[in-house]
N, C-alpha and C positions, 0 to 999 in steps of 0.2 A: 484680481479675479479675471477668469477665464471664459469664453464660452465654448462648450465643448460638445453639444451635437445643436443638432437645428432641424425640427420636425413638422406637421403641418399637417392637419387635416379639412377636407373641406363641406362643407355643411351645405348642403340643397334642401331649402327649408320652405314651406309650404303658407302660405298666408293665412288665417282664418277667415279674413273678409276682402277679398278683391276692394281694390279702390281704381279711380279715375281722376286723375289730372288733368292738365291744357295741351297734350301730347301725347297720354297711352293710360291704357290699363294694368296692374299692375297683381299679379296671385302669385309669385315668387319669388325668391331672390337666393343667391348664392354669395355663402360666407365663407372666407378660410380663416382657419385658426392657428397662426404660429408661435409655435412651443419652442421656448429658448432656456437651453439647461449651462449650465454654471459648475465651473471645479469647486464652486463650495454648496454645490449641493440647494440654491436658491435658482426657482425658476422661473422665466417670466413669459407673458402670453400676451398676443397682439391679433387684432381681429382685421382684415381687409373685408370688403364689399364692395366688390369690384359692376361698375354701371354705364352702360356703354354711351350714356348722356350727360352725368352726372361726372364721370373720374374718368370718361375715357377708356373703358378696360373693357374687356370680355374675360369670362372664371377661366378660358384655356386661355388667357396671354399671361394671367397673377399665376396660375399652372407653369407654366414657363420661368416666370421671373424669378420663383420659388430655390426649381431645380435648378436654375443654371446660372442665376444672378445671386439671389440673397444667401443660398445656405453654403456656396464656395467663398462667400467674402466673408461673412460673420463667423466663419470657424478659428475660434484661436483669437479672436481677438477683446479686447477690454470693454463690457461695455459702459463703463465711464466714461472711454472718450466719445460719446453720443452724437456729438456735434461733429466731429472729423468722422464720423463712419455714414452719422447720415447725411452729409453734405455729399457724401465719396459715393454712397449709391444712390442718391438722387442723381446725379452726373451717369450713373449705370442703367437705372429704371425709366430715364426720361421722365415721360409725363404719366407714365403709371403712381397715381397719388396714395389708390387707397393700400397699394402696394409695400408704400414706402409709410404709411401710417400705420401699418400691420407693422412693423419693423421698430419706430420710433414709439407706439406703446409697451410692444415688449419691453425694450431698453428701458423704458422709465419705471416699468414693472417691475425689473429683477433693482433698481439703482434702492428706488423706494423700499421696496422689502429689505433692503440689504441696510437698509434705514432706521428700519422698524416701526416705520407708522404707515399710514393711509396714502397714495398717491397725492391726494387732495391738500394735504398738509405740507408734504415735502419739494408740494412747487409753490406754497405761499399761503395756503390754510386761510383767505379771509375768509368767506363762511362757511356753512354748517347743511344748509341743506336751500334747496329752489324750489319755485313751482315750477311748472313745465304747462305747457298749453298740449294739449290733444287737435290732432286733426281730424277734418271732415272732407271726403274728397268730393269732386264732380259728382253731383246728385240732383235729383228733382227735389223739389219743393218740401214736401211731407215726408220724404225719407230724410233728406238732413235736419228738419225738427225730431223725427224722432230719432236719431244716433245725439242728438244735440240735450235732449232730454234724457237717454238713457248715460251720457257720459256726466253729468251733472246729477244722476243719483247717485254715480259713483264718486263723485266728491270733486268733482274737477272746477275749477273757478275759472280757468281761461280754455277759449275753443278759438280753432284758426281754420277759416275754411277757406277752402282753394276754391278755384274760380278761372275767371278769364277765357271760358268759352260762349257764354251770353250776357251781356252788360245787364239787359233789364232782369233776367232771370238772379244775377246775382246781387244786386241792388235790392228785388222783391226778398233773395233768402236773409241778408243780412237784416232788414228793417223788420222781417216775423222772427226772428230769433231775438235781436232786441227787445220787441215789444212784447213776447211772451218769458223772455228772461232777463231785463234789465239790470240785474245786478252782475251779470256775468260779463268775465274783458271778452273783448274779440278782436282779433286778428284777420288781416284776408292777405293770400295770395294770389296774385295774380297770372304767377306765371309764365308770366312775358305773352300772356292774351294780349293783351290793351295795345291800342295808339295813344299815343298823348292824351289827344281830347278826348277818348272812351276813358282815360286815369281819372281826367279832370274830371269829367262828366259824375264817374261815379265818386269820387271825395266828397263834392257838393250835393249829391242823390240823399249820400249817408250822414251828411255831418251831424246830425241832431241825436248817433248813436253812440258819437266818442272813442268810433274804430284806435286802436291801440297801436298800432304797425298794419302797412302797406307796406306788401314784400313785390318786388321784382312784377312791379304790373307791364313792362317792355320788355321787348326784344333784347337780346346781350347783342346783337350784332350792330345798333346801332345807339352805342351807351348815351349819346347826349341826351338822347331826349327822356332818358333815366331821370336825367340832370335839369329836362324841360318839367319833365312833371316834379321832381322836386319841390321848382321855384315857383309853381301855381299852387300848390297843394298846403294845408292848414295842418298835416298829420304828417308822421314821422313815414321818409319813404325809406324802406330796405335794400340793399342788394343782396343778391342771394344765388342765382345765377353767373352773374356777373363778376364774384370773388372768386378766384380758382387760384388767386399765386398773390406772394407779398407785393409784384407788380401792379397787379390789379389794383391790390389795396391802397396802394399812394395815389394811384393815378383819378380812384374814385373820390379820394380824401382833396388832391391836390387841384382836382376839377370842381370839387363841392357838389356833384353828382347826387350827395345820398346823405341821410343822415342817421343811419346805421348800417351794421354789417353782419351779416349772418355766416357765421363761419363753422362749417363744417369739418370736421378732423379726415375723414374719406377722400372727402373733394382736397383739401389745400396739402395734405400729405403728412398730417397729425401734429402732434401737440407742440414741438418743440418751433413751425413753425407757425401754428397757431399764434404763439406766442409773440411773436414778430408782428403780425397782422393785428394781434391785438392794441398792440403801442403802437402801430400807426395809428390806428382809429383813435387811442386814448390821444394823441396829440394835437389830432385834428379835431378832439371834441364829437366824436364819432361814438353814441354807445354800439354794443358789441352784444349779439344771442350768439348763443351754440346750438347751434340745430345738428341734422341728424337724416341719414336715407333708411333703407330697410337693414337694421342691421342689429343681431344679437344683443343679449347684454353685455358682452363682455365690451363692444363699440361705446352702446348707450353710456356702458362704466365711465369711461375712457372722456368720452364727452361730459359726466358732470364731473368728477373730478376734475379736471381743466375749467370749469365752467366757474364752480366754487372756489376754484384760487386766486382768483381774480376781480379787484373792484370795480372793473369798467365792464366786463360783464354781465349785464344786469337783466339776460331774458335769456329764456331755458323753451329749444322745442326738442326735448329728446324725448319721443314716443314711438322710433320706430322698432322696437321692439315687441309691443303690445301686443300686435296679429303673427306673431310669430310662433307658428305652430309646434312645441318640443324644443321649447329653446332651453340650450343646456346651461345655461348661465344666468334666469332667469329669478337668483336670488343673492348677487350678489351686490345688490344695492333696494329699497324700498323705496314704494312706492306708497304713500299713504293720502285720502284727500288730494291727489294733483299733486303735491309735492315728494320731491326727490330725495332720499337721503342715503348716505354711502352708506356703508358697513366701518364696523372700527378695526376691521381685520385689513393686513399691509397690504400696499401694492395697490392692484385694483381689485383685491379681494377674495381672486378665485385661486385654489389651489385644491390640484386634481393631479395625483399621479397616474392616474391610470387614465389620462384623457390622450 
């Protein structure tokens, strides 16, 4: 098998609900979509979401990397050999990730169809379907009860709300959400708001709630004290921030900094090293989510299947599709109650000639 064009369009896609994080506001986001065709007529499709915090990128440098990097190297060549083309243009794209996770879903796309099952199946099929937790971003008080009550009519069981720009403000949201929805998990990000003693301060605020994950409540600039609140802390702390490369991953593994990893397909450069990152974590006794930035379904795809092949994977936040105004891909996996379940059609599901 051959590949024999390489095309790409790019998607500027509109949010339905702005949100706010410990850093910015957020009402858009830009996706490409690379379409890889094949001499036997099997095609495969890869999403970038390129974020100038998150992966480093700007939509005109993936613009760039398109024309003059990825679609002169991928012509004519196999892509079976996966491993030697994308170790060959990482070395080409630098630190452009989600660049190179546009490229390495394709690949697994056209490998899998040419399979004949499910993405999800043909890198190790352990289960079937996740929950996923929904977020709630930077809000007052009565606005994140009620996003918190309107996602929990929609059947959602876990909610993860960001934070980390006022301790007592997010302390006071966690403990009314609690107390008016006790059976519901939750989740908080932090952001990299917090000092140390504002981590500790608020684990001990909240302990009577049973918070599920504490994600990235410090700075990435100065990881130890990732590694300080760890060792004070009674609840599982994340990084999330702080993972960007398999180096990362040992270093946080091999420091005992964390004990979990949030690994996004965008940010670390997709699934294939995904994978890598995940067996550091598994050896270190590190469980493993797949989280998610603003990005299409075809990304979201991309992320549970990776998510569900794997048993050390055992937490799902892929919701950034949801506010995604006309997304074109927005049925090729279900969403039922909070949980996730692929489609039983190959690849990651989508097939569109005329995209």
């Amino acid at each position: 098998m051959r590949i024999t064009n390489i095309s790409f369009e790019r998607l500027d896609l509109k949010l339905s609900d702005p949100y706010t994080i410990a850093y910015e506001t957020i009402d858009r986001t830009s996706n490409f979509i690379l379409k890889v065709e094949t001499d036997s007529k099997i095609v495969g499709y890869g999403c970038a979401a390129p974020d100038p915090v998150v992966t480093n990128e700007s939509p005109g440098g993936v613009t760039d990397a398109i024309k003059n990097i990825i679609i002169p190297y991928l012509r004519g060549k196999d892509p079976f050999t996966y491993a030697l083309l994308l170790l060959e243009l990482k070395e080409l794209l630098g630190k452009r990730s989600s660049a190179l996770a546009m490229v390495d879903m394709a690949l697994f796309d056209i490998m899998s169809k040419k399979a004949e099952v499910p993405l999800y199946k043909f890198l190790g099929g352990f289960r079937t379907h996740m929950a996923t937790s929904i977020t709630i971003g930077i809000m007052g008080l009565d606005e994140t009860l009620s996003y918190a009550s309107e996602f929990i009519k929609q059947g959602f069981t876990i909610l993860k709300i960001k934070g980390g720009s006022n301790l007592e403000e997010d302390i006071a949201k966690m403990r009314s959400i609690h107390e008016k929805y006790p059976n519901i998990e939750l989740r908080f990000d932090g952001n990299q708001g917090y000092s140390v003693r504002e981590s500790v301060d608020f684990v001990k605020a909240t302990a009577s709630i049973g918070i599920e994950i504490f994600e990235q409540p410090t700075k990435i600039g100065a990881e130890e004290r990732l590694g300080e609140v760890t060792g004070q802390v009674s609840i599982p702390v994340m990084a999330d921030e702080s993972l960007k490369t398999l180096t990362d991953a040992f270093r946080l593994a091999q420091n005992e900094r964390v004990d979990m990893v949030n690994i996004k397909l965008q940010k670390v450069g997709g699934i294939w090293v995904g994978m890598h990152i995940n067996s550091v974590a598994k050896a270190a006794k590190l469980d493993a989510m797949v989280g998610c930035i603003d990005e299409c379904g075809l990304g979201i795809a991309a992320g549970l299947h990776f998510a569900l092949s794997r048993p050390n994977i055992v937490y799902a936040d892929l919701d950034g599709h949801l506010d995604i105004i006309d997304d074109p891909f927005h049925n090729i996996f279900r969403l039922e109650k909070g949980i996730l379940y692929p489609t039983n059609k190959y690849g990651l599901g989508f097939y569109d000639a005329n995209f």
